[in-house]
C-alpha positions as a LaTeX table, in Angstrom:
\begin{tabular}{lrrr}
\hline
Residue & $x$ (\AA) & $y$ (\AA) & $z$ (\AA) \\
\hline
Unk1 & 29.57 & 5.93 & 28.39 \\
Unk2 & 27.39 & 6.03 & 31.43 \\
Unk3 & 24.94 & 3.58 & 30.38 \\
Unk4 & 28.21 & 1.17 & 30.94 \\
Unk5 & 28.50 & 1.64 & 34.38 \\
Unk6 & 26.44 & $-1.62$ & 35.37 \\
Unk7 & 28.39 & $-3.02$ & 38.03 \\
Unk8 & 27.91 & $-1.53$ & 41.70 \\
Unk9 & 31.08 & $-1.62$ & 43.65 \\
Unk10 & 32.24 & $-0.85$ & 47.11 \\
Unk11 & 35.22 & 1.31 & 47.50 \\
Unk12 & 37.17 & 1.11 & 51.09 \\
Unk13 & 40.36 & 2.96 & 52.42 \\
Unk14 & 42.92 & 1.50 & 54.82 \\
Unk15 & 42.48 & 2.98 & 58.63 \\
Unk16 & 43.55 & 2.21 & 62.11 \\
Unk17 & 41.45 & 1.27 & 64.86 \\
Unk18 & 42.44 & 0.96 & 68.92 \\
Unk19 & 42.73 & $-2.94$ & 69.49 \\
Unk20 & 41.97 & $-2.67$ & 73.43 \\
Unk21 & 45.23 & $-3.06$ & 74.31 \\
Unk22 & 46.80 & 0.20 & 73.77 \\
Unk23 & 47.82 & $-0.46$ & 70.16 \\
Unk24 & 46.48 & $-0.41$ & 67.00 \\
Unk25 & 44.94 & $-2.74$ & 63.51 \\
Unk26 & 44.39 & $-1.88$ & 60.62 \\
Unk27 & 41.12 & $-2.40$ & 59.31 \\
Unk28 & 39.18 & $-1.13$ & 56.07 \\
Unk29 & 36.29 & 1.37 & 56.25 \\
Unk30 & 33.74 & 2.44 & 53.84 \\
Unk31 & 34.61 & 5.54 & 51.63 \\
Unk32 & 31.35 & 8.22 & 51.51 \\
Unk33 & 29.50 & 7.47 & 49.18 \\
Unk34 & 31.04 & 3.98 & 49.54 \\
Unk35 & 28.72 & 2.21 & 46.51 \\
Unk36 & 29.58 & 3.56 & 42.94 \\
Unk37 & 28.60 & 2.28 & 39.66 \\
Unk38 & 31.61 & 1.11 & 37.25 \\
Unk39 & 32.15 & $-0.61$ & 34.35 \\
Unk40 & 34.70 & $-3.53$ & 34.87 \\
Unk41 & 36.93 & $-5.28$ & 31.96 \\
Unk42 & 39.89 & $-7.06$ & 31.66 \\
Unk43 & 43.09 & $-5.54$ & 31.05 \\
Unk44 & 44.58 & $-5.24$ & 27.60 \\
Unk45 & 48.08 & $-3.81$ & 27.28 \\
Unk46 & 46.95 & $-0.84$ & 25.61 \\
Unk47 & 44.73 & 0.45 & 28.87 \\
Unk48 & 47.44 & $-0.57$ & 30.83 \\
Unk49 & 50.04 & 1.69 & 29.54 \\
Unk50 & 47.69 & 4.66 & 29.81 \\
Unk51 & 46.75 & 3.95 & 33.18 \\
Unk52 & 50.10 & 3.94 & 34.16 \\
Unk53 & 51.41 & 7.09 & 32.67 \\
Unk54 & 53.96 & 8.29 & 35.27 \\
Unk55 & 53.39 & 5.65 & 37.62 \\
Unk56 & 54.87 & 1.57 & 37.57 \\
Unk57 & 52.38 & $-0.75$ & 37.35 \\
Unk58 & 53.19 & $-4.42$ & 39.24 \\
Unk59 & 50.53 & $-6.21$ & 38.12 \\
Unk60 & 46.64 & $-5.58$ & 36.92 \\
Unk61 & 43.83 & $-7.90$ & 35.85 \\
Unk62 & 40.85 & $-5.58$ & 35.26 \\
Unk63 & 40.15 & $-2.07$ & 34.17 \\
Unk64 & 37.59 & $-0.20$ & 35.96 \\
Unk65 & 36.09 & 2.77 & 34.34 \\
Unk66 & 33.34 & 5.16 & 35.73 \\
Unk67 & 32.54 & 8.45 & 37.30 \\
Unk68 & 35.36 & 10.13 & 39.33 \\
Unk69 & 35.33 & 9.49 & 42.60 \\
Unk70 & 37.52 & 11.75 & 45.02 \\
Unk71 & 38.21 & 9.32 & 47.85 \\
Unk72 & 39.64 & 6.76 & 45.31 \\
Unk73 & 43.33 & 6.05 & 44.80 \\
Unk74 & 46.39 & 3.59 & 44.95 \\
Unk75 & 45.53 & 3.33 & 48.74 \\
Unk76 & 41.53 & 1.84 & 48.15 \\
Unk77 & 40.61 & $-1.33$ & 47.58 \\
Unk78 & 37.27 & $-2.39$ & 45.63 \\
Unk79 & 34.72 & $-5.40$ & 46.39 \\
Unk80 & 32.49 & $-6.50$ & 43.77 \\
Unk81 & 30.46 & $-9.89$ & 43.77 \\
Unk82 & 32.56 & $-11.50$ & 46.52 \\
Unk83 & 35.91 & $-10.43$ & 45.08 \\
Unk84 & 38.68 & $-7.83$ & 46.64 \\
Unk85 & 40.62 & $-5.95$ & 44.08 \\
Unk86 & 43.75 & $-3.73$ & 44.69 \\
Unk87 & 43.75 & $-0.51$ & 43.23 \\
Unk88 & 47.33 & $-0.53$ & 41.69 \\
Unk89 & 46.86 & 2.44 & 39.19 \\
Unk90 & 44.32 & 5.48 & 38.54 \\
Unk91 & 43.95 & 8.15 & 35.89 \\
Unk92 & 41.48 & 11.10 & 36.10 \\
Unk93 & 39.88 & 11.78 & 33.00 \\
Unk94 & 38.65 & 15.64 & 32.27 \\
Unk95 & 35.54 & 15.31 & 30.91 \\
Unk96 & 31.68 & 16.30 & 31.76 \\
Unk97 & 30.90 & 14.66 & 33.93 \\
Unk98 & 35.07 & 13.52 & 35.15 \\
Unk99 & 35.80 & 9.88 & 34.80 \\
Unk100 & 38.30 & 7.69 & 36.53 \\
Unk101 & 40.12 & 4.95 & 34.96 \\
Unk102 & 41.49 & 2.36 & 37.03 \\
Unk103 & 43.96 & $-0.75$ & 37.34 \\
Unk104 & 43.18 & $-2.90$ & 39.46 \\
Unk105 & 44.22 & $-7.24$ & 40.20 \\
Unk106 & 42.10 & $-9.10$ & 42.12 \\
Unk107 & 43.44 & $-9.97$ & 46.04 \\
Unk108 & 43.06 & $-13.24$ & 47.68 \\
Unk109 & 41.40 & $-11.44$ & 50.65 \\
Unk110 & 38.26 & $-9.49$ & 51.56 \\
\hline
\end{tabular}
């Protein structure tokens, strides 16, 4: 339900960026819109499986449900009250208005 999306989040995407020196970094940038409201849980075995239908699934802590967002995949990462969390598995749900379902573990950076 939408009324469960409660926690903002900040979605980014892996880019490169000229380091000065005639190579490149990687850095993450801010997906448009970058803020998006979600609901976050932890993972049960249950969503698991259905967020990984098709795909292999390493590792997830958390469940993260909300509106679809287009920019959002295995490549993004998400930051939420001082945590980093890998997007390691995402299902696009067909309804009105579409929905995302996501795996996701938390990183040790940000």
């Amino acid at each position: 339900m939408i009324g469960d999306f409660k926690h903002l989040v900040t979605f980014q995407e892996r880019t490169t960026a000229p380091d000065g020196a005639g190579g490149y970094t990687e850095t993450w940038q801010d997906l448009s819109p970058a803020t998006w409201k979600v609901q976050i849980a932890p993972a049960a075995a249950a969503d698991l499986e259905r967020v990984a239908a098709g795909t292999v699934l390493t590792q997830a802590t958390s469940i993260i449900r909300g509106r679809y967002h287009p920019g959002v995949s295995t490549q993004t990462r998400m930051l939420y009250n001082g945590k980093t969390y890998a997007i390691t598995g995402a299902v696009f749900v067909d309804r009105r208005p579409p929905e995302m379902e996501l795996a996701a573990v938390e990183t040790m950076t940000s």
